[in-house]
FIKOLZA-1660 file (N, C-alpha, C; in steps of 0.1 Angstrom, whole numbers, plus 5000, padded with zeros to 4 digits):
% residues 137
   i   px   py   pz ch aa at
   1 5008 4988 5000  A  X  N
   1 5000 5000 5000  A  X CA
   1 5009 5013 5000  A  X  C
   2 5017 5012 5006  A  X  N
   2 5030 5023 5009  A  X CA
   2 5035 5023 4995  A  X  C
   3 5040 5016 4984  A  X  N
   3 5046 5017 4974  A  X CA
   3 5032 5025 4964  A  X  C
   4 5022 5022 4966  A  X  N
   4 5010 5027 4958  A  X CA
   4 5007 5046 4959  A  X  C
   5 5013 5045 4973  A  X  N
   5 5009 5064 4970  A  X CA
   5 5021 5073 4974  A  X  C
   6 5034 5061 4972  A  X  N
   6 5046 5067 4968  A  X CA
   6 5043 5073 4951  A  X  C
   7 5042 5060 4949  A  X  N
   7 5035 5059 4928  A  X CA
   7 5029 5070 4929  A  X  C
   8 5016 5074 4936  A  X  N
   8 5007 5084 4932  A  X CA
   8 5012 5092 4931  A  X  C
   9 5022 5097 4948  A  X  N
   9 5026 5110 4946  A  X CA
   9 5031 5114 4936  A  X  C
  10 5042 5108 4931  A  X  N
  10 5052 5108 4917  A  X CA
  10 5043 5109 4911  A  X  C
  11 5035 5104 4902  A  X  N
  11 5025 5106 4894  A  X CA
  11 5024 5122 4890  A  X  C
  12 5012 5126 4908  A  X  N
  12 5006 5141 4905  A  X CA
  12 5023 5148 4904  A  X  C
  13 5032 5150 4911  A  X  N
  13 5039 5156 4909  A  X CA
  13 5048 5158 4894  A  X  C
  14 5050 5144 4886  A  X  N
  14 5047 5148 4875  A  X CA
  14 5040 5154 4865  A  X  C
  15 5026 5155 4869  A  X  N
  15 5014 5158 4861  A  X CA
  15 5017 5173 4863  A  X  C
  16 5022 5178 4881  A  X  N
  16 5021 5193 4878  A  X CA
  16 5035 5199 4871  A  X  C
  17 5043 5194 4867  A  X  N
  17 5055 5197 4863  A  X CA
  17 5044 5199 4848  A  X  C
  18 5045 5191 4842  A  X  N
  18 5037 5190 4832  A  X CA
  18 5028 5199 4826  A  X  C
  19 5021 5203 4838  A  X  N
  19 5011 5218 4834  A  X CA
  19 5017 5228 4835  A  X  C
  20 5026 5231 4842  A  X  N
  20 5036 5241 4845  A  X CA
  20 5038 5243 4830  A  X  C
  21 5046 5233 4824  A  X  N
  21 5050 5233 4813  A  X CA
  21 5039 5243 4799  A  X  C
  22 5030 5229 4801  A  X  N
  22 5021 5232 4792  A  X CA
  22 5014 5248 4792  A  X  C
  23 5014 5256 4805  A  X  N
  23 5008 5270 4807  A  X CA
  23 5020 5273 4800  A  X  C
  24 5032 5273 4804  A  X  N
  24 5044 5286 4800  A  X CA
  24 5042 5282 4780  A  X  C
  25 5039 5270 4775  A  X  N
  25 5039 5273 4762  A  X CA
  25 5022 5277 4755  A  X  C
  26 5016 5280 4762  A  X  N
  26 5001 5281 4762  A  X CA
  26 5004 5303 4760  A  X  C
  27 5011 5301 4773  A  X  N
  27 5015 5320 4773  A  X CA
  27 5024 5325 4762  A  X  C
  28 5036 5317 4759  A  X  N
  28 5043 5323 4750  A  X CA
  28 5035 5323 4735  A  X  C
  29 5025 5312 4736  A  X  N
  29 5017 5311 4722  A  X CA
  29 5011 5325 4724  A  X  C
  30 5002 5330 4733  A  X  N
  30 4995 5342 4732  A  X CA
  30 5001 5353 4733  A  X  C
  31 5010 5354 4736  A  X  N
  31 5021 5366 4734  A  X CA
  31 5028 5368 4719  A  X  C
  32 5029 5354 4714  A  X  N
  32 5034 5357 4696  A  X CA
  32 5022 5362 4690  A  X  C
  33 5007 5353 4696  A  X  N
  33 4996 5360 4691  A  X CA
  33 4997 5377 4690  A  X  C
  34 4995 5381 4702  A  X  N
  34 4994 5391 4704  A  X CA
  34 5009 5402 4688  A  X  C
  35 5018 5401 4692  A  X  N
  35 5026 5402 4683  A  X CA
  35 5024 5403 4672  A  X  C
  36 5022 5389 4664  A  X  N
  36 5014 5390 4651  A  X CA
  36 5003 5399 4647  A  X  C
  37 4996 5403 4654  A  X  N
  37 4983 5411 4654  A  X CA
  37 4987 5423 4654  A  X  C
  38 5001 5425 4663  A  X  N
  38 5002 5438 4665  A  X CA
  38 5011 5442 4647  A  X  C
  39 5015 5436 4644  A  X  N
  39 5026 5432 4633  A  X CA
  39 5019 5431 4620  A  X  C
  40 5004 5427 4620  A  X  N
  40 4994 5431 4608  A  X CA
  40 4987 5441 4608  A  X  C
  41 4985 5447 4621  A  X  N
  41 4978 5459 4623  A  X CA
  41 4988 5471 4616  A  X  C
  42 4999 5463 4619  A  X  N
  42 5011 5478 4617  A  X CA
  42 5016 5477 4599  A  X  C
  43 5013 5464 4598  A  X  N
  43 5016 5462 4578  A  X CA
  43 5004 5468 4576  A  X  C
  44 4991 5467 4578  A  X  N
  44 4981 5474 4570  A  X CA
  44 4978 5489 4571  A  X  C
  45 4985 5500 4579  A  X  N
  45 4983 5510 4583  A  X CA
  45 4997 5515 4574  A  X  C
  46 5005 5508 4570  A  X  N
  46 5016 5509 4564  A  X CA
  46 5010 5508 4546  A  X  C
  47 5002 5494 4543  A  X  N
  47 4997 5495 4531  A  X CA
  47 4985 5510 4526  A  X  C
  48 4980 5513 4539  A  X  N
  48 4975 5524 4539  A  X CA
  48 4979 5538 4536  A  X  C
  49 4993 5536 4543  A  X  N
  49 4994 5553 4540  A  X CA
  49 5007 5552 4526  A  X  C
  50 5010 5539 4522  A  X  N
  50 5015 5536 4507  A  X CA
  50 5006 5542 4499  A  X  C
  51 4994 5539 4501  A  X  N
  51 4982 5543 4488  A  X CA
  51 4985 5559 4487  A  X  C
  52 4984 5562 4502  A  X  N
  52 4984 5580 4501  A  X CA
  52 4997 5585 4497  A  X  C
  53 5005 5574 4501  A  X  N
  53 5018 5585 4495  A  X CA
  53 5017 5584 4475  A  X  C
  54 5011 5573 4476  A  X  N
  54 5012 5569 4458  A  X CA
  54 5003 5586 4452  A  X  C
  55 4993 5589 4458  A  X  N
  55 4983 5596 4455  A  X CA
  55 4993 5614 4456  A  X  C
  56 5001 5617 4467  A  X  N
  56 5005 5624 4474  A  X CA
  56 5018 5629 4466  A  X  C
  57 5025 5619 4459  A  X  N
  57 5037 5620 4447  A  X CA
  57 5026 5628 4436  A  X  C
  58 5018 5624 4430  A  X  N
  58 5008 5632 4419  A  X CA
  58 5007 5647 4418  A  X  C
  59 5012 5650 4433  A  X  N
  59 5007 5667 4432  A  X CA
  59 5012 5675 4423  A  X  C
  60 5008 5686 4416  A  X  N
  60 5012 5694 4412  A  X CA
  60 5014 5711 4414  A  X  C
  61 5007 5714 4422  A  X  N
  61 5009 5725 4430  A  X CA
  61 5011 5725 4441  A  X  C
  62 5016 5734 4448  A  X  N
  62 5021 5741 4461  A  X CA
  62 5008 5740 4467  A  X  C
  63 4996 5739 4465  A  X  N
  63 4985 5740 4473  A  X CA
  63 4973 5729 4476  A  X  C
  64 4978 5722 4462  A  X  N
  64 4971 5710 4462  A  X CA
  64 4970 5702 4477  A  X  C
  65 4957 5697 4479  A  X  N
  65 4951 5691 4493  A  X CA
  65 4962 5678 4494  A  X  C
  66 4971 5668 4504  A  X  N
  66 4976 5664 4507  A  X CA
  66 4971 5649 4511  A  X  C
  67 4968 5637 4513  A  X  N
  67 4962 5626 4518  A  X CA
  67 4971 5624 4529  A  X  C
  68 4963 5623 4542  A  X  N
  68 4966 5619 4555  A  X CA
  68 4970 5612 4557  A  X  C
  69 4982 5611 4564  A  X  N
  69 4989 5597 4566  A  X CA
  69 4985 5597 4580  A  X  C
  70 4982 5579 4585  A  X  N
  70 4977 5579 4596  A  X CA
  70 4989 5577 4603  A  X  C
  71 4988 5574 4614  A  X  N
  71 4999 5569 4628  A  X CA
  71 5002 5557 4627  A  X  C
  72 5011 5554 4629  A  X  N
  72 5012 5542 4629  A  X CA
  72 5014 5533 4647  A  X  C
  73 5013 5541 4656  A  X  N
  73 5006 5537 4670  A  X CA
  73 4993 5532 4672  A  X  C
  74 4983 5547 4661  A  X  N
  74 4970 5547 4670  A  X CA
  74 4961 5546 4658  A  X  C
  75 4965 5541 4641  A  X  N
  75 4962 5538 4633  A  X CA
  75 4945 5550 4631  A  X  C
  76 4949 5567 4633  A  X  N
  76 4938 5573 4629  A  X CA
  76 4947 5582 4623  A  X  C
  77 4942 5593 4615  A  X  N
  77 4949 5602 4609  A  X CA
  77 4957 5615 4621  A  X  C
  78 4971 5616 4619  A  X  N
  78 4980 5621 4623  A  X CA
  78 4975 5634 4627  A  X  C
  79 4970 5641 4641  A  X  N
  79 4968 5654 4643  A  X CA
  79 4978 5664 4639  A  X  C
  80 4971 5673 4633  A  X  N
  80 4985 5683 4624  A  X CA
  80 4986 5683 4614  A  X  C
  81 4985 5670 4605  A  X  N
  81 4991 5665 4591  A  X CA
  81 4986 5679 4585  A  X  C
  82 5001 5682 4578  A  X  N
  82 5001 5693 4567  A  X CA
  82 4986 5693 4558  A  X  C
  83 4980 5699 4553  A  X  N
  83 4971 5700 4544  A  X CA
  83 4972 5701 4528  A  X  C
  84 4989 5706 4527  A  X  N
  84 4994 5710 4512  A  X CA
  84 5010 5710 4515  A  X  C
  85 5016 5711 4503  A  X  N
  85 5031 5714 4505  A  X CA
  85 5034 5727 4510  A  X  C
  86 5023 5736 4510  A  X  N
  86 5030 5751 4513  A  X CA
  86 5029 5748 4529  A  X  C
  87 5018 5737 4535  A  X  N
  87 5021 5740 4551  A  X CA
  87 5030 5731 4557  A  X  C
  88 5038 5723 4549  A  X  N
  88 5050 5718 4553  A  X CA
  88 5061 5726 4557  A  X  C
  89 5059 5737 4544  A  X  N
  89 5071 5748 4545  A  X CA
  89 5071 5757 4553  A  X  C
  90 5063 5755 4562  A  X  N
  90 5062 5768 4577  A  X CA
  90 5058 5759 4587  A  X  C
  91 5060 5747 4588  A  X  N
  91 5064 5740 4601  A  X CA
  91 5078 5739 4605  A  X  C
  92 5066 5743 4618  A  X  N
  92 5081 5745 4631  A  X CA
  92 5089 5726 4630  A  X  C
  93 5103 5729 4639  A  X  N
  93 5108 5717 4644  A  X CA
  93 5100 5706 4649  A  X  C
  94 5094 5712 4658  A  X  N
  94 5088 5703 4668  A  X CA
  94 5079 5698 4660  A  X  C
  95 5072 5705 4650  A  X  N
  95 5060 5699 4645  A  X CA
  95 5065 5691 4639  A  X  C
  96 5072 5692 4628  A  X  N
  96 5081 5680 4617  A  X CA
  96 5084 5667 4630  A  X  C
  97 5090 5668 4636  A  X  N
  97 5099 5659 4647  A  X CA
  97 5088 5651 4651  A  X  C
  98 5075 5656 4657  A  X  N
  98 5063 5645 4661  A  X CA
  98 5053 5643 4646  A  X  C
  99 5058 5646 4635  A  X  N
  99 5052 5639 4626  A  X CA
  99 5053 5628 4619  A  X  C
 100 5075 5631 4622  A  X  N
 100 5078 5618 4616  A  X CA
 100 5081 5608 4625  A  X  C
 101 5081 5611 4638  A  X  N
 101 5080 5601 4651  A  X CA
 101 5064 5595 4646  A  X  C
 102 5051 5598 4645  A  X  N
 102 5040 5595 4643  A  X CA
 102 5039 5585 4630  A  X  C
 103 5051 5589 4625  A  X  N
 103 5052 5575 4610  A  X CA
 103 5061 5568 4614  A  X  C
 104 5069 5563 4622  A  X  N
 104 5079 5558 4628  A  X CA
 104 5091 5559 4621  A  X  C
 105 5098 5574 4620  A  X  N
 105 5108 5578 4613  A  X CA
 105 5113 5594 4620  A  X  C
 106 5120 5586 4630  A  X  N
 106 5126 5597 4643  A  X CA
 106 5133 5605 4634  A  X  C
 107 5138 5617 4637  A  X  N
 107 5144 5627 4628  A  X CA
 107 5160 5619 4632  A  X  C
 108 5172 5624 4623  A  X  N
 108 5183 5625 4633  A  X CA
 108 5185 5634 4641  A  X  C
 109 5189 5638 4654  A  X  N
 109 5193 5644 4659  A  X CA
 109 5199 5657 4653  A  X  C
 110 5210 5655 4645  A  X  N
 110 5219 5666 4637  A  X CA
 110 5208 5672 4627  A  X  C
 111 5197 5672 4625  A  X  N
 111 5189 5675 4613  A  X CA
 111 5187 5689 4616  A  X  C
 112 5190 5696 4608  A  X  N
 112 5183 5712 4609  A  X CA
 112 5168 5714 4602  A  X  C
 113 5165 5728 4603  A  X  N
 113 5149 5724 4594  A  X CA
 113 5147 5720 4586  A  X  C
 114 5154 5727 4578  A  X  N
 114 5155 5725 4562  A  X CA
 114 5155 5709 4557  A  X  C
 115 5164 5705 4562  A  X  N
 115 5167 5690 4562  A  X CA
 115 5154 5680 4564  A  X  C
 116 5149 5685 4577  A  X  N
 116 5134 5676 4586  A  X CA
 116 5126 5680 4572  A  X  C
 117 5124 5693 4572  A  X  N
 117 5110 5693 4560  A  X CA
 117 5114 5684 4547  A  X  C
 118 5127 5682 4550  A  X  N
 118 5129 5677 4530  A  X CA
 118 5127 5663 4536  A  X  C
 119 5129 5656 4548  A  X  N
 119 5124 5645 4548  A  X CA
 119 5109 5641 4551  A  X  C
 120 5108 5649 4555  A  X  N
 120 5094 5648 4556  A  X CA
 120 5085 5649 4543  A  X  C
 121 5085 5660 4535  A  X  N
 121 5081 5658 4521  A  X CA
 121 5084 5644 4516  A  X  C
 122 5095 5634 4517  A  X  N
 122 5099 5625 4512  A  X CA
 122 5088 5613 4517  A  X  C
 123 5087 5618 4535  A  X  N
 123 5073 5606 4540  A  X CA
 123 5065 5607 4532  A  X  C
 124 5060 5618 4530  A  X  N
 124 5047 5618 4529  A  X CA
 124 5045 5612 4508  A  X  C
 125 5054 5613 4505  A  X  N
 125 5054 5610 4493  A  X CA
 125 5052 5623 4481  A  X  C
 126 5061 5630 4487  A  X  N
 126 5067 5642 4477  A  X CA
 126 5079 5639 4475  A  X  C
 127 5086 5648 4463  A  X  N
 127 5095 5646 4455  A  X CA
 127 5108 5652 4471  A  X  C
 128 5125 5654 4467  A  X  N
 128 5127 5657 4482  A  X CA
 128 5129 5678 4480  A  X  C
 129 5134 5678 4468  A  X  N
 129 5129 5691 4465  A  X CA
 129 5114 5691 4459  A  X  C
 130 5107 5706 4463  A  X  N
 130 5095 5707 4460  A  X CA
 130 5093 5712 4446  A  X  C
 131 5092 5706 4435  A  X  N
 131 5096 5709 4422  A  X CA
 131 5079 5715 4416  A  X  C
 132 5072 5720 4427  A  X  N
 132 5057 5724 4423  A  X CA
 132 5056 5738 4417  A  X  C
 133 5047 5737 4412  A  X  N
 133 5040 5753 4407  A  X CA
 133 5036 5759 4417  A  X  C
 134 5037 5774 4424  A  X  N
 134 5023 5779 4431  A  X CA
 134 5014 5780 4425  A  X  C
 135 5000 5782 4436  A  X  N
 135 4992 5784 4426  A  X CA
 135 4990 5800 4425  A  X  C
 136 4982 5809 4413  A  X  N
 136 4985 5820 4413  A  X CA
 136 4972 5825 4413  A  X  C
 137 4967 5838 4419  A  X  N
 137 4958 5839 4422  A  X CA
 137 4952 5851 4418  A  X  C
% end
């Protein structure tokens, strides 16, 4: 009888080794879930503002309306986003700097304006010089 719930014990204490087990790969499975999700969410907000930059390269004036590039955090359109090339060209630092932080493309450091706005034109899917017409009025 003594040898029987020696056995047992061994048994359950196998079995919880076992669950142990089986939870920690149960969690790491929902944690890659999670990942993946977060990792399609982030490719389709990406195929999204591809379309707009495709649309956004077309311009031909300095005033033409601009397509919204969304966030790629909070996948809604970017508070701020320029409206035209002319209101790229009168943003401050800070504004360029949390626009392209908001597309996930930190400025460098050493970037002066000039530089930020030419990259940024470049996000958004403008040429990196603005080779547009004004419009004339």
């Amino acid at each position: 009888m003594k040898t029987d719930i020696t056995g047992w014990k061994t048994d359950v204490a196998v079995m919880k080794t076992d669950m142990t087990k089986v939870r920690s790969d149960v969690e790491q499975m929902v944690r890659s879930m999670a990942d993946l999700t977060k990792n399609l969410r982030t490719m389709n907000i990406e195929a999204q503002n591809n379309r707009k930059r495709i649309f956004n390269s077309g311009c031909t004036t300095t005033e033409e309306p601009l397509q919204e590039l969304l966030s790629l955090d909070t996948g809604v359109v970017i508070p701020g986003f320029p409206r035209n090339v002319t209101a790229i060209s009168i943003m401050t630092m800070v504004q360029v700097r949390a626009m392209m932080l908001a597309l996930g493309q930190p400025l460098p450091h050493h970037a002066n304006l000039a530089t930020a706005r030419k990259l940024l034109r470049v996000e958004v899917g403008l040429s990196r010089e603005p080779h547009l017409v004004p419009v004339r009025i």
